[in-house]
Structure formats: C-alpha cells, structure tokens
N, C-alpha and C positions, 0 to 999 in steps of 0.2 A: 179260180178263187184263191186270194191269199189268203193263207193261215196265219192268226194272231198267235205269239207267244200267250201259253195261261199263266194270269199273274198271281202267285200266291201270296193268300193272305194272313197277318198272323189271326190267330184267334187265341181268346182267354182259354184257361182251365175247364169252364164252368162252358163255357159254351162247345167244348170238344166233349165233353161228357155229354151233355145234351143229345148228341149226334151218336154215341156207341154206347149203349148198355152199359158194355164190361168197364170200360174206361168211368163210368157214371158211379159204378159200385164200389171201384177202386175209392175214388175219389171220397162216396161216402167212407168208407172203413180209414182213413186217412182223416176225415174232421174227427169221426167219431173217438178214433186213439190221439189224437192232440186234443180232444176236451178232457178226456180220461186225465190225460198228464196235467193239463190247468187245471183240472180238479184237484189234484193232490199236491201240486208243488207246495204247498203253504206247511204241509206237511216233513218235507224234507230241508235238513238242514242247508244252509247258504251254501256251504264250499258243495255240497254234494250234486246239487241242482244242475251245472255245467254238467255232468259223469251222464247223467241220465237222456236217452233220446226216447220218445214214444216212439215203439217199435209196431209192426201190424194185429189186426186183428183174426181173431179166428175159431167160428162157433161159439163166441163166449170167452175163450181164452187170450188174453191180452199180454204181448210181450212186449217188457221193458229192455232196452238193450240201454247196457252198460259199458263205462269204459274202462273195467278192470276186478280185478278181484275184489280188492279193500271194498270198492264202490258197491259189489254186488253183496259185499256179506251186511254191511252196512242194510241195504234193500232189503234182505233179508227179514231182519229184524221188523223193519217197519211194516211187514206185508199185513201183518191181519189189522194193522192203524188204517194203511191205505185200502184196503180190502172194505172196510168198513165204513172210509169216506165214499168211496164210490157208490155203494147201496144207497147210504141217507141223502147221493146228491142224485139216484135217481139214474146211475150208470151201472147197468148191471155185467158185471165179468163172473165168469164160474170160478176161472184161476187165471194168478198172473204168473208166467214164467220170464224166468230171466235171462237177457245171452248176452253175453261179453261177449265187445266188438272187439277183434283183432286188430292191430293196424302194423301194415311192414313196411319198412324204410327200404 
C-alpha cells in the first residue's frame, strides 16, 4: 500500500480555537482587551493613540502597554476617565496597569 503525503491545511483563528480550549480562551481575552481599547480610544488625545497597544487580560486587571514614559505619565492621568468609561460601557476591569514596551535596535 502507497502512502499519501498529508496535506496541510490552513485554517482561520476562529476555527483553531474551536478545536483547543486554551487556544479558544486566549483568543477570547484578546477580543475582550481590544474592545476594552475601542472603548476608550475617543478618550485619548490624537498624537497619543499610536503609543498605546491593548496589552492582555488578567482576573479583571487589564494592561495597557505603552511606548514610553511621556506616553505612560500622560495614561496616567487619564486612568480614573478611562476606568470610568469602561464601567458605563459595561467593561468591567478591577485595575488597569501600565508597561512600557522596551524596544532595542
């Protein structure tokens, strides 16, 4: 009997989460922290918008990762604004912490 090469196939996101638990929960906590950040972007100024990525979720604690200090003190500031959009839209976080992304050339 010949043996066929197996042909792999791609598959979506959505449909490999289907298939593994862990990979499905990731996935959820990943929509959940980019609705979090389109919830608030309207809140942060224009230039500062690029700085900010939604970082992961965890227990309730939601981290915003930043691209720098000025960016984070800035955050800073706005946390009990944004803290407060996310209640009334219904996103509930305990606390949001903050981390500067590092990057090396």
């Amino acid at each position: 009997m010949i043996s066929r090469p197996r042909l792999h196939q791609a598959v979506t996101l959505s449909q490999a989460a289907e298939n593994a638990p862990s990979l499905a929960r990731l996935a959820m906590l990943v929509k959940e922290s980019n609705d979090r950040l389109k919830a608030i972007e309207s809140l942060l100024p224009a230039s500062l918008r690029s700085a900010i990525q939604a970082g992961p979720m965890d227990e309730g604690v939601w981290c915003l990762l930043v691209s720098s200090n000025a960016a984070a003190a800035k955050v800073r500031q706005l946390l009990p604004l944004i803290q407060s959009r996310l209640t009334d839209k219904g996103l509930k976080v305990t606390s949001i912490r903050l981390k500067i992304l590092i990057t090396r050339k």
